[in-house]
C-alpha positions as a printed Julia matrix, in Angstrom:
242×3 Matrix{Float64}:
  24.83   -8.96  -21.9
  23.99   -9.11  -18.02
  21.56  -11.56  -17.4
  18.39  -10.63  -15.56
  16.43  -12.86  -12.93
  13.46  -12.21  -11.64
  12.43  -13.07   -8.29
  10.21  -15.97   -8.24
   6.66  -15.71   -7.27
   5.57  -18.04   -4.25
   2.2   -19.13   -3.37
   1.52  -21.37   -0.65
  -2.02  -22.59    0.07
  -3.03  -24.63    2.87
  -6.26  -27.57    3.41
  -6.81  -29.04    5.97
  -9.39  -32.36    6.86
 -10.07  -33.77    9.66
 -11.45  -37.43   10.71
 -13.59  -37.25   13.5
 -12.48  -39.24   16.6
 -13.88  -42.76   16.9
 -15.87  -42.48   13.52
 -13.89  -45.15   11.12
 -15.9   -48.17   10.25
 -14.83  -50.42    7.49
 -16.18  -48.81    4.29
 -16.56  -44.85    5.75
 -15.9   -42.21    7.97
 -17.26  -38.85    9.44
 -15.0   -35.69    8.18
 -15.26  -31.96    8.63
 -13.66  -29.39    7.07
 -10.95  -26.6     7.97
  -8.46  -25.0     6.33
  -5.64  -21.9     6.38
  -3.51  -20.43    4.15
  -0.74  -18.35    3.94
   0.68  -16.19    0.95
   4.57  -15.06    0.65
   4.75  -13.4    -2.46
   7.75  -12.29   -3.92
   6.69  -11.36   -7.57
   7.86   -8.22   -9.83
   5.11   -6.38  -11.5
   6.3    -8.62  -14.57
   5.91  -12.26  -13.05
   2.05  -13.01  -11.01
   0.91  -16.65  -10.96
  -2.97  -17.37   -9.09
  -4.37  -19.85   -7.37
  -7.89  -21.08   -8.18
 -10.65  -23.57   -7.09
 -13.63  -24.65   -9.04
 -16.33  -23.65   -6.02
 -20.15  -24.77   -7.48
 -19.66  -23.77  -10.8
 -17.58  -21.39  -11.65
 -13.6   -20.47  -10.42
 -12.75  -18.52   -7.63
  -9.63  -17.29   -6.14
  -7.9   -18.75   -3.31
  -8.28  -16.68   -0.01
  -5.18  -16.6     1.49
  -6.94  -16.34    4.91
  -9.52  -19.35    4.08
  -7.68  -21.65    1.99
  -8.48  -24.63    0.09
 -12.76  -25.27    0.64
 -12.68  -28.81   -0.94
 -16.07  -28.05   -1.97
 -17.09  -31.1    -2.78
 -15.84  -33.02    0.5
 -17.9   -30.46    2.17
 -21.62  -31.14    0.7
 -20.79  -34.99    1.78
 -21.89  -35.18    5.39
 -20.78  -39.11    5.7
 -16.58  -38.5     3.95
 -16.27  -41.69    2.55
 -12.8   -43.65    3.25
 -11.84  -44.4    -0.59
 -14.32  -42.62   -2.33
 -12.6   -40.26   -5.02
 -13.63  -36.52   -4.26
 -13.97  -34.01   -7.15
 -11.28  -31.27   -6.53
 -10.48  -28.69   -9.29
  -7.5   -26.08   -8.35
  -5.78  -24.33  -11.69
  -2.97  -22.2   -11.99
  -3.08  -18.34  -13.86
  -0.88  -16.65  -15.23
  -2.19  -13.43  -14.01
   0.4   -10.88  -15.3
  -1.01   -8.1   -17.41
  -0.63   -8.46  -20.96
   2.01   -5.29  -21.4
   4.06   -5.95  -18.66
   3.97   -9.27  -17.84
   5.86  -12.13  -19.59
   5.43  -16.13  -19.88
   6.37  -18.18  -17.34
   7.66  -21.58  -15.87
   5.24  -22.93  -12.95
   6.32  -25.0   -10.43
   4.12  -27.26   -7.87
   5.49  -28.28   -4.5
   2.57  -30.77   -3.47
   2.93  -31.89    0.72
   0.51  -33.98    1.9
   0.71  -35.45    6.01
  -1.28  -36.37    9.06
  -1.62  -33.74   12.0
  -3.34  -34.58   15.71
  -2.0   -31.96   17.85
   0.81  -31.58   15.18
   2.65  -32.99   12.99
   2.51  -37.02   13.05
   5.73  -38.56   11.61
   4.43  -42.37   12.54
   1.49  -42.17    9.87
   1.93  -42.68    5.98
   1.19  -39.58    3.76
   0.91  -42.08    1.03
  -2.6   -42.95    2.0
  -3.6   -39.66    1.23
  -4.4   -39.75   -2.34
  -3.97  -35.89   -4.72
  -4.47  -36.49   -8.27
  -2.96  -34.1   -10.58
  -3.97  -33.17  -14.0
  -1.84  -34.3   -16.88
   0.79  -32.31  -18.47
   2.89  -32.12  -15.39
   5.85  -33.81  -14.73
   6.72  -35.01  -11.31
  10.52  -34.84  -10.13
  11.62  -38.49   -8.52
  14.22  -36.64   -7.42
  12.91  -34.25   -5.56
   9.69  -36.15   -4.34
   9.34  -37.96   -1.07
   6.05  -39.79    0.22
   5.06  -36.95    2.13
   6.37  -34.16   -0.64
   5.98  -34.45   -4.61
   7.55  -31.97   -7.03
   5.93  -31.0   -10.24
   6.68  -28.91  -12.78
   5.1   -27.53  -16.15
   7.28  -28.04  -19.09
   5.84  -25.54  -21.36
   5.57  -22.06  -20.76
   2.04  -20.6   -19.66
   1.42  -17.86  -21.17
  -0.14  -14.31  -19.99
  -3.97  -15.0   -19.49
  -3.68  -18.47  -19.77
  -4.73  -21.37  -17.19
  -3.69  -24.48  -16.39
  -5.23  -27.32  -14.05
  -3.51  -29.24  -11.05
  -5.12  -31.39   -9.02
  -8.03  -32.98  -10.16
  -9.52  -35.89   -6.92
  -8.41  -36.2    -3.56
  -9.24  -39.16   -1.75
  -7.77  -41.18    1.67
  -6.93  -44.98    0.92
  -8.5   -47.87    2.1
  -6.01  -49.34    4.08
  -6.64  -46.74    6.87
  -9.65  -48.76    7.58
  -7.53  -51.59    8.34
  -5.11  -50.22   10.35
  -5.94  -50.82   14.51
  -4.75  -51.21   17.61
  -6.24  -53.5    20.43
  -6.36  -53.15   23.69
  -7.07  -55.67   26.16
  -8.66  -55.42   29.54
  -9.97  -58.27   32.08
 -13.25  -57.98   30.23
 -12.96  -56.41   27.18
 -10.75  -55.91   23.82
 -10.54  -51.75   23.05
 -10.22  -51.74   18.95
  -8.57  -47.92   18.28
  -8.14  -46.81   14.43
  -5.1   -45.31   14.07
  -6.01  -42.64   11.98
  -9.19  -41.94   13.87
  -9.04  -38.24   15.15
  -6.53  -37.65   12.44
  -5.79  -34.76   10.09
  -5.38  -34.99    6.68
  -3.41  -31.4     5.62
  -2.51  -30.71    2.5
  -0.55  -27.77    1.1
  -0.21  -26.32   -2.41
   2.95  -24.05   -2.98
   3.33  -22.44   -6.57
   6.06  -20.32   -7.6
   7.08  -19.17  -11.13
  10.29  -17.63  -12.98
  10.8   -16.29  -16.4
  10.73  -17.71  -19.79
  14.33  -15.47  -20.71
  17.34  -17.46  -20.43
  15.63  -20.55  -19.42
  18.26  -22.47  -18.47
  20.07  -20.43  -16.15
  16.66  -18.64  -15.0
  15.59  -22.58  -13.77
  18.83  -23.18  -11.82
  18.9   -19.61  -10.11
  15.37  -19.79   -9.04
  14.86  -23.57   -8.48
  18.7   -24.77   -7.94
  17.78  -27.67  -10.78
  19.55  -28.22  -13.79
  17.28  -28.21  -16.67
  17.74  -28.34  -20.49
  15.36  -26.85  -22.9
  15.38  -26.68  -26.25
  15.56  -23.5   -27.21
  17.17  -20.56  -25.03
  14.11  -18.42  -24.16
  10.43  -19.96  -23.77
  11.25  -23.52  -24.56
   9.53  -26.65  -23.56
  11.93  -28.01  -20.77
  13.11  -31.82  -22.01
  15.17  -32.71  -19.11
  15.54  -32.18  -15.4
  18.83  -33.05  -13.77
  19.88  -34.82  -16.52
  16.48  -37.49  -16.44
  14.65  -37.15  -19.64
  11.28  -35.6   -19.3
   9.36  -36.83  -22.33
């Protein structure tokens, strides 16, 4: 029987924050809030996967325009360096109920430190995203400044699924300085001071049928599941993930 694949479905949202210039002290900072997003989508009328964030009190799509509003980051005029920000963002399996089918979610997380652009000589790791349990995060695949999760159970048509739950910037940026020295003075810089924090969500999802070879042609990852059509995955590249 030929085997059918259907193209994946990508989603890429982007956040940005950014620390105001000269505004580190040793317990806070000053922050404002930007963002952009972009959407590639490459779905079939079968396979539709949505980004949402809990904005006030109730869930709202992701604007592919606006991105991410860290809501909560926003109502706190004084950001506070270490201070664990609310931040709900789910995943929905959108597909309509006759046409649409289950499907495998994965989560690219990046996280990094823009002034200008991109700044290699800062640590992403400082930049704290919690995610929800139930996901599984790929060693493998993960870096400092990337982290690869995926959902090991199908999610169904209709149903929802939360991601990140906090985001948050370590203490230790506080801590990190440079100094200066002049013939009547010592200049203290931050490092991170006039920093970006970005942070970008991509989501894509394949199909439940033929799981195993469905995984490897969308993804390029070996997986095992155990059964051959909507199974809960129990391995990824041969690293057991239960």
């Amino acid at each position: 029987m030929k085997k059918l694949y259907k193209n994946p479905l990508l989603i890429l949202i982007l956040g940005l924050v950014v620390i105001s210039a000269g505004s580190i002290t040793a317990t806070r900072a000053a922050m404002v809030y930007q963002s952009a997003a972009e959407r590639v989508n490459f779905s079939t009328a079968e396979i539709s996967v949505e980004i949402k964030e809990l904005v006030d009190n109730g869930y709202v799509t992701v604007d592919a325009k606006k991105g991410l509003s860290f809501p909560e980051v926003a109502k706190d005029q004084n950001f506070k360096i270490g201070k664990k920000y609310p931040e709900s963002v789910k995943l929905v399996n959108n597909s309509k109920e006759e046409t649409g089918y289950s499907e495998y979610v994965r989560v690219v997380l990046r996280k990094s430190w823009f002034k200008g652009g991109k700044n290699t000589d800062l640590d992403p790791s400082l930049i704290n995203i919690e995610v929800a349990d139930g996901w599984y995060k790929n060693e493998a695949e993960s870096t400092a400044e990337q982290s690869v999760y995926y959902m090991l159970t199908p999610l169904g048509c209709g149903k929802e699924v939360e991601f990140v739950k906090s985001i948050s910037v370590d203490n230790k940026v506080t801590n990190l300085i440079t100094q200066k020295e002049t013939e009547t003075s010592i200049e203290t810089e931050y490092l991170y001071s006039g920093e970006s924090l970005f942070v970008q969500i991509q989501a894509d999802a394949v199909q439940t049928h033929n799981a195993e070879d469905a995984i490897y042609a969308a993804w390029g990852v070996k997986a095992k599941c155990d059964t051959a059509d909507d199974g809960k995955i129990i391995s990824i590249s041969g690293v057991n993930t239960q």
